[in-house]
Structure formats: C-alpha cells, structure tokens
Backbone atoms as SQL, in Angstrom:
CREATE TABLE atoms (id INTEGER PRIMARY KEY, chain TEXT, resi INTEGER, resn TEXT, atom TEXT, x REAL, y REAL, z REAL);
INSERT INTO atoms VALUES
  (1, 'A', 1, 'UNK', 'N', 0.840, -1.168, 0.000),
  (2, 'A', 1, 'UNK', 'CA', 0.000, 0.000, 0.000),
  (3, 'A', 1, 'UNK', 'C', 0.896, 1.246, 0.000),
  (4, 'A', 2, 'UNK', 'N', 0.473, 2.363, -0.709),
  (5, 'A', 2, 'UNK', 'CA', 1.423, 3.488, -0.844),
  (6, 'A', 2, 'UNK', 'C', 1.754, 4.026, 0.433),
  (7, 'A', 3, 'UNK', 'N', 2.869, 5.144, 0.529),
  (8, 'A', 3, 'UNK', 'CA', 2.649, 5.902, 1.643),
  (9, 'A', 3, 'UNK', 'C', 1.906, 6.886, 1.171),
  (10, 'A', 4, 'UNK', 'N', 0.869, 7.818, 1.687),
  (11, 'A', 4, 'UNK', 'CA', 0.568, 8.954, 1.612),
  (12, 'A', 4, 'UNK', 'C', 0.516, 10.165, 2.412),
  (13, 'A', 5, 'UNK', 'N', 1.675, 10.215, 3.458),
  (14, 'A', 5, 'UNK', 'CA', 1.709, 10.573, 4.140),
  (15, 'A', 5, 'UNK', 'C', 2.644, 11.674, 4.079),
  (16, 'A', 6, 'UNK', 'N', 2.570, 12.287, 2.740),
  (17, 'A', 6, 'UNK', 'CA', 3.879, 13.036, 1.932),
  (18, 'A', 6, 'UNK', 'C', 3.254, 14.461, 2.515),
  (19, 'A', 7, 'UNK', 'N', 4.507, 15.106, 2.983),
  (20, 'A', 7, 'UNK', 'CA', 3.886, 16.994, 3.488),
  (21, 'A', 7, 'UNK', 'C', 3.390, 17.640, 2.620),
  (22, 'A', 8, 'UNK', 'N', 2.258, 18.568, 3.148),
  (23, 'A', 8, 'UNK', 'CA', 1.720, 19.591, 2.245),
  (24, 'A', 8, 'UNK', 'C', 2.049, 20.543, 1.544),
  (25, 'A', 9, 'UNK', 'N', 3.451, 20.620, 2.033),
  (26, 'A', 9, 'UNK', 'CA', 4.045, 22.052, 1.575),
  (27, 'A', 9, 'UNK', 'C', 5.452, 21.379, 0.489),
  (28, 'A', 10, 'UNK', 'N', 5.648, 22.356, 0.232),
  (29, 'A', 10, 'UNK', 'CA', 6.766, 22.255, -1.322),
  (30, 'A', 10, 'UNK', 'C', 7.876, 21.852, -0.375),
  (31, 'A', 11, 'UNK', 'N', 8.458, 22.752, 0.517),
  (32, 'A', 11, 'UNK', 'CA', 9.445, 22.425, 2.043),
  (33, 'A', 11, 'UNK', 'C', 9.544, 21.016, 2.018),
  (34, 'A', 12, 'UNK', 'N', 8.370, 21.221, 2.624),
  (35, 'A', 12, 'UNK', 'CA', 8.111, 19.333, 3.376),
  (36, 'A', 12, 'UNK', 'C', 8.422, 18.607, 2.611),
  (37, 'A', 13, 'UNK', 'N', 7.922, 18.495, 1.631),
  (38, 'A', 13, 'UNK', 'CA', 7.805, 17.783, 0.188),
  (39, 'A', 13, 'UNK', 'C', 9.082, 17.122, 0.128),
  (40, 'A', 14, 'UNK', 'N', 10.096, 18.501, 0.217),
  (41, 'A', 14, 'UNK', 'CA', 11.404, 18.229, -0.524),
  (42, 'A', 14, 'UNK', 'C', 12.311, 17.268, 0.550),
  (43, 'A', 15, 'UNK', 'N', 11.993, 17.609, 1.901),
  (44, 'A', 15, 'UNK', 'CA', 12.355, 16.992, 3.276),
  (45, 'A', 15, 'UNK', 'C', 12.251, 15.490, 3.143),
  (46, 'A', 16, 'UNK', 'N', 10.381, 15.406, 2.953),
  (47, 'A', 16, 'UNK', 'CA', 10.062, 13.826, 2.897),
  (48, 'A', 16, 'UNK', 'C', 11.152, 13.059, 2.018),
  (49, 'A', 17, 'UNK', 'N', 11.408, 13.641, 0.723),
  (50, 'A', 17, 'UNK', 'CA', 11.999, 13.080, -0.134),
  (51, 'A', 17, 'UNK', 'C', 13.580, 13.217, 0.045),
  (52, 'A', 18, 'UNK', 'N', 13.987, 13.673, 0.610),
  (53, 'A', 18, 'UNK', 'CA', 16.053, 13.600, 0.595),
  (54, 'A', 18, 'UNK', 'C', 15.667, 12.358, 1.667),
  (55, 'A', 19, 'UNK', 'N', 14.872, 12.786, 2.638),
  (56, 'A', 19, 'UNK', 'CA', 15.363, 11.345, 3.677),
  (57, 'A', 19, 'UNK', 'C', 14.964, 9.838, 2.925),
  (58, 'A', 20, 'UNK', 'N', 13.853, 10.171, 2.148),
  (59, 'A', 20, 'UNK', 'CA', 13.471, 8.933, 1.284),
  (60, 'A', 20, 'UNK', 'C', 15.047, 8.478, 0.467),
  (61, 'A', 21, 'UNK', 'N', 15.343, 9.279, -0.364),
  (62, 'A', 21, 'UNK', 'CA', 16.365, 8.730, -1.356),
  (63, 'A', 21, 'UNK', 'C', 17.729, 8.387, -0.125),
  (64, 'A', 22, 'UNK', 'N', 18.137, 9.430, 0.500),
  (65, 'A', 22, 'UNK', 'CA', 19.416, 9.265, 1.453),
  (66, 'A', 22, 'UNK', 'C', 18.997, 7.447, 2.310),
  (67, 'A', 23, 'UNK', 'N', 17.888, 7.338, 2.331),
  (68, 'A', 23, 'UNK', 'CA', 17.576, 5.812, 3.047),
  (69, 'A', 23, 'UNK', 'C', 17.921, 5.000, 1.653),
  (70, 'A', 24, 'UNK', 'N', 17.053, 5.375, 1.150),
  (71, 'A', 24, 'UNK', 'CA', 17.267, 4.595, -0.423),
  (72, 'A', 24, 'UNK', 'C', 19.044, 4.081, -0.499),
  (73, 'A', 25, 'UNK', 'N', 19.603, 5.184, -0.453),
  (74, 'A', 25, 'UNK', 'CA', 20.962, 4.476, -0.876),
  (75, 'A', 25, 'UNK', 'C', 21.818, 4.033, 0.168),
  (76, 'A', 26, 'UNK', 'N', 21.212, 4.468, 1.585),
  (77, 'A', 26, 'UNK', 'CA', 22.226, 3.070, 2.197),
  (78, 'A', 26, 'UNK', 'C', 21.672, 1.607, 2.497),
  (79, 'A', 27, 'UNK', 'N', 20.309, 1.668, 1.310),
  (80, 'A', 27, 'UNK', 'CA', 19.086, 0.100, 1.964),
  (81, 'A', 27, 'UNK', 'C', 20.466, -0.598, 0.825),
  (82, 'A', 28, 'UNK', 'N', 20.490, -0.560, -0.214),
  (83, 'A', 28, 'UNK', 'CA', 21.515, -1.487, -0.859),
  (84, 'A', 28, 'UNK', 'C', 20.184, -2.584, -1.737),
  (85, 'A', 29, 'UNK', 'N', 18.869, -1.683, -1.610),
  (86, 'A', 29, 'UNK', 'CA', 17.916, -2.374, -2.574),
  (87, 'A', 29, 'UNK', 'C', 17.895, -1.979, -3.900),
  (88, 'A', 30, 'UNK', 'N', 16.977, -2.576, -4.621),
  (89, 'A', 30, 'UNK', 'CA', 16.959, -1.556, -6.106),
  (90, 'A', 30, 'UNK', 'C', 16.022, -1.074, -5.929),
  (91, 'A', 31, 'UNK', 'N', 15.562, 0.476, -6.796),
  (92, 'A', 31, 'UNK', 'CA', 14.701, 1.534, -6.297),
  (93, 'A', 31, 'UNK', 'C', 12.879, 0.662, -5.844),
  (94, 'A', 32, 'UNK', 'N', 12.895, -0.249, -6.745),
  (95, 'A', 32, 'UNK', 'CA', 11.566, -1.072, -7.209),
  (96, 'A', 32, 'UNK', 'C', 11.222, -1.629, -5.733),
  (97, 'A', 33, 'UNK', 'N', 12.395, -2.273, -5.066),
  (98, 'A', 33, 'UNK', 'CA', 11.771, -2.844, -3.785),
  (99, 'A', 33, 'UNK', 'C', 11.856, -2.310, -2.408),
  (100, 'A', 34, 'UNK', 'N', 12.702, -1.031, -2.981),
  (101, 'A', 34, 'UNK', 'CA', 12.690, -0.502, -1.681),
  (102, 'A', 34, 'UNK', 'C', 11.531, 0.673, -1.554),
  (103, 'A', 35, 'UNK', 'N', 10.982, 1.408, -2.778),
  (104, 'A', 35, 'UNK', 'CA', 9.607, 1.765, -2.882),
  (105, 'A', 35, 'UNK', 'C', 8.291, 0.824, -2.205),
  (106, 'A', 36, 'UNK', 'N', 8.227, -0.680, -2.640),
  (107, 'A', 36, 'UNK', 'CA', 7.714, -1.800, -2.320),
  (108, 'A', 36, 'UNK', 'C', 7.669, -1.939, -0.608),
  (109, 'A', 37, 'UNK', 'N', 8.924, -1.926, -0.209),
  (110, 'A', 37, 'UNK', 'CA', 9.200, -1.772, 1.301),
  (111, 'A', 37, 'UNK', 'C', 8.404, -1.136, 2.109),
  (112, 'A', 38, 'UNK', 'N', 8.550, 0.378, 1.620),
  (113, 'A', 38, 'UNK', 'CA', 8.349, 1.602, 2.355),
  (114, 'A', 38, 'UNK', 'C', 7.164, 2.256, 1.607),
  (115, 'A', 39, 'UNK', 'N', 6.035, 1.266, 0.807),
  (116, 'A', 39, 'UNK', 'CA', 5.482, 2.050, 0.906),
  (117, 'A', 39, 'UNK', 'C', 4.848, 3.469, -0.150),
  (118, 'A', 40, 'UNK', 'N', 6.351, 4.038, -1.440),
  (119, 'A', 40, 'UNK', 'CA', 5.812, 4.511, -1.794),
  (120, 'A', 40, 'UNK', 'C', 5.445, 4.497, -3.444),
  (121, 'A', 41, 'UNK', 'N', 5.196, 5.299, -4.009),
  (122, 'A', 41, 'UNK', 'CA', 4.921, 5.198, -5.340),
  (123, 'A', 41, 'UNK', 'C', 6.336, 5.332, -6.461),
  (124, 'A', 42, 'UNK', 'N', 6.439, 4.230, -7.182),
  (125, 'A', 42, 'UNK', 'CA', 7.892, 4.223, -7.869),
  (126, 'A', 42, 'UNK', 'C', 8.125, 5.297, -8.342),
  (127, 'A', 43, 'UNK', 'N', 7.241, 5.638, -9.509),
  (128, 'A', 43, 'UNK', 'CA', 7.522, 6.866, -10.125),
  (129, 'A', 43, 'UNK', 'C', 7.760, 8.234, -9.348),
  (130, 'A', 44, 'UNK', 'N', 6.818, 8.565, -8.523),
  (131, 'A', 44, 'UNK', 'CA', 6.426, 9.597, -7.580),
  (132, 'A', 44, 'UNK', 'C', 8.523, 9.539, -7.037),
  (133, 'A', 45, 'UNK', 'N', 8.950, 8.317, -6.467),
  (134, 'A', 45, 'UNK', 'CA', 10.258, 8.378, -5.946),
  (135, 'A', 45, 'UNK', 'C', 11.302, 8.598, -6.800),
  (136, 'A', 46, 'UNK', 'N', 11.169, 7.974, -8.096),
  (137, 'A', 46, 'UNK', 'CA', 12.336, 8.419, -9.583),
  (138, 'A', 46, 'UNK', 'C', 12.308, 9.410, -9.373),
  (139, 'A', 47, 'UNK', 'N', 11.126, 10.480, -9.583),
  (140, 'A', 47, 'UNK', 'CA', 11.196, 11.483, -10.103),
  (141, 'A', 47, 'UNK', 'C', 11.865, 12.577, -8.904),
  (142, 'A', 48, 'UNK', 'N', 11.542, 12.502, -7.910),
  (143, 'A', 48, 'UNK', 'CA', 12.281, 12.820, -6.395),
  (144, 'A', 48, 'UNK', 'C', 13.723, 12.621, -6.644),
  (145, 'A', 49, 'UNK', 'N', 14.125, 11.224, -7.119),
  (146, 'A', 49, 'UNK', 'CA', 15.382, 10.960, -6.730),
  (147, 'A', 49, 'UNK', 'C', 16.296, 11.914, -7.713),
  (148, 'A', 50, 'UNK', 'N', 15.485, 12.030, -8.961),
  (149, 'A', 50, 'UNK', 'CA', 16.446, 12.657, -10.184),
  (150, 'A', 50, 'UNK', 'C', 16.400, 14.060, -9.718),
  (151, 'A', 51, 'UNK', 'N', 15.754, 14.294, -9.461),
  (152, 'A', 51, 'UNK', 'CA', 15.485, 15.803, -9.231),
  (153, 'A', 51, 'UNK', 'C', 16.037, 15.895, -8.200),
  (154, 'A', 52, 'UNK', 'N', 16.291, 15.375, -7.072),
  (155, 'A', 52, 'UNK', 'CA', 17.306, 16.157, -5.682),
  (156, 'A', 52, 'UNK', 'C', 18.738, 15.363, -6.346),
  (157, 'A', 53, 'UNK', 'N', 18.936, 14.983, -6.858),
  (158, 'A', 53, 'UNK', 'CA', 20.294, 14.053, -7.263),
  (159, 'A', 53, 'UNK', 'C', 20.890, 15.357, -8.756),
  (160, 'A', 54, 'UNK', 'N', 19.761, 15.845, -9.198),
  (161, 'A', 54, 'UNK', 'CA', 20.449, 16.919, -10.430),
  (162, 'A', 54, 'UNK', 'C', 20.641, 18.408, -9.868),
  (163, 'A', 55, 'UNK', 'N', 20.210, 18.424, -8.060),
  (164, 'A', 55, 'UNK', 'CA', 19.891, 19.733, -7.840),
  (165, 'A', 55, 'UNK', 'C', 21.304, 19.535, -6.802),
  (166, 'A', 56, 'UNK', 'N', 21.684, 18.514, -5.847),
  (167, 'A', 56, 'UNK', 'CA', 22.630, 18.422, -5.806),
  (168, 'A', 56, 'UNK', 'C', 24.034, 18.575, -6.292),
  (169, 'A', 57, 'UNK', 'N', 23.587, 17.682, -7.172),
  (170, 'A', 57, 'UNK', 'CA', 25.261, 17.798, -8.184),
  (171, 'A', 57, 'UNK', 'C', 25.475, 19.341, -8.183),
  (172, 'A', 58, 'UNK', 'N', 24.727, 20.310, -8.691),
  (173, 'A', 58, 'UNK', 'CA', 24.308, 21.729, -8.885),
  (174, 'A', 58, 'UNK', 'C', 24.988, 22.548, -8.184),
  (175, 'A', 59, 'UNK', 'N', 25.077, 22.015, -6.894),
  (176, 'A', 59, 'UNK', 'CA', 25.390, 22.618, -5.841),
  (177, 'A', 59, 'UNK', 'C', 26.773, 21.838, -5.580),
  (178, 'A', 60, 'UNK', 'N', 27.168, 21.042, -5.964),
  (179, 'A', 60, 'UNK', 'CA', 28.300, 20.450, -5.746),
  (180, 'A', 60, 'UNK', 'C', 28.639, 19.001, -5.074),
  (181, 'A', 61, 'UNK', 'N', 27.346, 18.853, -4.815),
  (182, 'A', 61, 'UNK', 'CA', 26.987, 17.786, -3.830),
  (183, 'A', 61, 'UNK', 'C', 26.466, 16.461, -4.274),
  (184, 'A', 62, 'UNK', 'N', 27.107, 15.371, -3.902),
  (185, 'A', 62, 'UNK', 'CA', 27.397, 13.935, -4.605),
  (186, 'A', 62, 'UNK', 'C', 26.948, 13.232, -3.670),
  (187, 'A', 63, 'UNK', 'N', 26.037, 12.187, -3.649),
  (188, 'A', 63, 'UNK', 'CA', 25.991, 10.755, -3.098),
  (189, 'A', 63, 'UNK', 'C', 26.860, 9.985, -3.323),
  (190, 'A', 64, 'UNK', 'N', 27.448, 9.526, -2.665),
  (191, 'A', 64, 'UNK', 'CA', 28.792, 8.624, -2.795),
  (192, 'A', 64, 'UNK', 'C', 27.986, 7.077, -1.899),
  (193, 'A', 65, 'UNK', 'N', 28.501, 5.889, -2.864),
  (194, 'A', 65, 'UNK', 'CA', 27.795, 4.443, -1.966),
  (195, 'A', 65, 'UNK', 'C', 28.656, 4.492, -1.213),
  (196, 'A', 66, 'UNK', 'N', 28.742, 3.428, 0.110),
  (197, 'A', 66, 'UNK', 'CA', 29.259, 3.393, 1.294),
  (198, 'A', 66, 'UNK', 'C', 29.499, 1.721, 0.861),
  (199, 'A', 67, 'UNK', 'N', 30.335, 1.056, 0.699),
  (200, 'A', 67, 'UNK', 'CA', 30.589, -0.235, 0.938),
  (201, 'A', 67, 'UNK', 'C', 30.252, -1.221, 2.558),
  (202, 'A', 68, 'UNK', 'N', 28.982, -1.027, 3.442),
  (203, 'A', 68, 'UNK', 'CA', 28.843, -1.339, 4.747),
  (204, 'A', 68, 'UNK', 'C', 29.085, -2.475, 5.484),
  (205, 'A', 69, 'UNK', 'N', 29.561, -3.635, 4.065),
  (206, 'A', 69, 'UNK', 'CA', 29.901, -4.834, 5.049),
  (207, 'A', 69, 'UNK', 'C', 31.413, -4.672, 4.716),
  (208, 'A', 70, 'UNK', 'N', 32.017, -4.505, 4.416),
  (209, 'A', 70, 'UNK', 'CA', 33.703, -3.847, 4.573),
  (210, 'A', 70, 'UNK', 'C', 33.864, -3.182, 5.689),
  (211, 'A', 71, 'UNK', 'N', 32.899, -1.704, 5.801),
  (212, 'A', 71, 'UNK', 'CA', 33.392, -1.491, 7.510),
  (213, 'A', 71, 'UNK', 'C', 32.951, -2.047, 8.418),
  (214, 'A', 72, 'UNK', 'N', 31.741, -2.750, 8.503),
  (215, 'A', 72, 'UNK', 'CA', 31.762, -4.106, 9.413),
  (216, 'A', 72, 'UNK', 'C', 33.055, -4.986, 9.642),
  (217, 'A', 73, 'UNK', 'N', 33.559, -5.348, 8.764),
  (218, 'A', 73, 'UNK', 'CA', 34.682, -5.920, 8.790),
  (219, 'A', 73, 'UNK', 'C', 36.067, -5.753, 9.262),
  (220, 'A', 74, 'UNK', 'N', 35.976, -4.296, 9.183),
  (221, 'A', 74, 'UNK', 'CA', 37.412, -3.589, 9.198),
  (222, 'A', 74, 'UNK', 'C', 37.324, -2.552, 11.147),
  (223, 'A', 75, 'UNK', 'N', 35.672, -3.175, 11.193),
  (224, 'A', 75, 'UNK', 'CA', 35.510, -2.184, 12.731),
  (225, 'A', 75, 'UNK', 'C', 35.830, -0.826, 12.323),
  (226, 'A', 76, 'UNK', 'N', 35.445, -0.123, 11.233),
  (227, 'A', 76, 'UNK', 'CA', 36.347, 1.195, 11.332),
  (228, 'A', 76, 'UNK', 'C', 35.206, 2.146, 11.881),
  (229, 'A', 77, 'UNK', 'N', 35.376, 3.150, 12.032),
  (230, 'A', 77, 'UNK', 'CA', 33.892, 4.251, 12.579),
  (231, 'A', 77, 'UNK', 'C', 34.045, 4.956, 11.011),
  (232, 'A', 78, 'UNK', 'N', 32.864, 5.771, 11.034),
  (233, 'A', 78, 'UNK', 'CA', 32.478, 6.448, 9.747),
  (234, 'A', 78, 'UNK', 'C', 32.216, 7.980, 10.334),
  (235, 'A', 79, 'UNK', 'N', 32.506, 9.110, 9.946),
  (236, 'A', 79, 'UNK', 'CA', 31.427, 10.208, 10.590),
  (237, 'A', 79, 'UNK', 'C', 30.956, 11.195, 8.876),
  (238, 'A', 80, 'UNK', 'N', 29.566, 10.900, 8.960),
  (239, 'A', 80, 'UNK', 'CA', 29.398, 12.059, 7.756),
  (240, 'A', 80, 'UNK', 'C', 28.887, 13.028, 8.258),
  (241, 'A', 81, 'UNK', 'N', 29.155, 14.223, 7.584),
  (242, 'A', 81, 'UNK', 'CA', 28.864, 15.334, 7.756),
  (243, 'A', 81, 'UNK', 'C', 27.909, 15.951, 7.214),
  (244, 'A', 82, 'UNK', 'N', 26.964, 16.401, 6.591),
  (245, 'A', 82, 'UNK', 'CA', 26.097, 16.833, 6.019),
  (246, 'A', 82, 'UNK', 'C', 25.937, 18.634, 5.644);
C-alpha cells in the first residue's frame, strides 16, 4: 500500500523526499523494492530521486555508496557530515 503521508508544503515535500532517497541508498535495494518496502509510489520516488540528485550535483553535492559490510569488517567508525 502506498505511503501517503507526503507533506503539504513544497518544504516538506522536498524533506520527505532527501530522507526517502538518502535511506534509499544506504538500503543497498533496487529503487523497485525498496519503494515496495516503504510504501511509496515508484515513479512519484524516480522522479524525487532525479530531481534532488540533479539539484545536488548543482550545488556540488554527490551521493557517494558506502561499501557497509567492509566497515563491518574492518571495525572502522564512519562520521558524515552533512
């Protein structure tokens, strides 16, 4: 079942959606099941993802993957900054 629980405002909107995609890329799913997961509408999330991912770059700002069972492995700590 979808989520619909997306904010009213353009703000919110944009909020709901960075934490959506920023989860998105450390689930290590493909977009299809982790929409499926959580709930929301595929397209509705593409179109989120391209759009904060082209407004980023813009600004200079890159999603980089995290390899997470390597630092499991290696015990190392991580700190991101935002």
């Amino acid at each position: 079942m979808p989520n619909y629980h997306y904010a009213s405002t353009r703000k919110g909107n944009r909020k709901f959606w960075t934490r959506q995609v920023q989860a998105y890329h450390l689930s290590g799913l493909s977009q299809k099941e982790f929409c499926q997961k959580n709930g929301l509408i595929y397209t509705s999330f593409g179109y989120w993802k391209r759009r904060l991912e082209r407004s980023a770059k813009a600004e200079g700002i890159e999603f980089v993957e995290i390899d997470v069972a390597a630092v499991a492995e290696n015990s190392a700590a991580i700190t991101l900054s935002v």
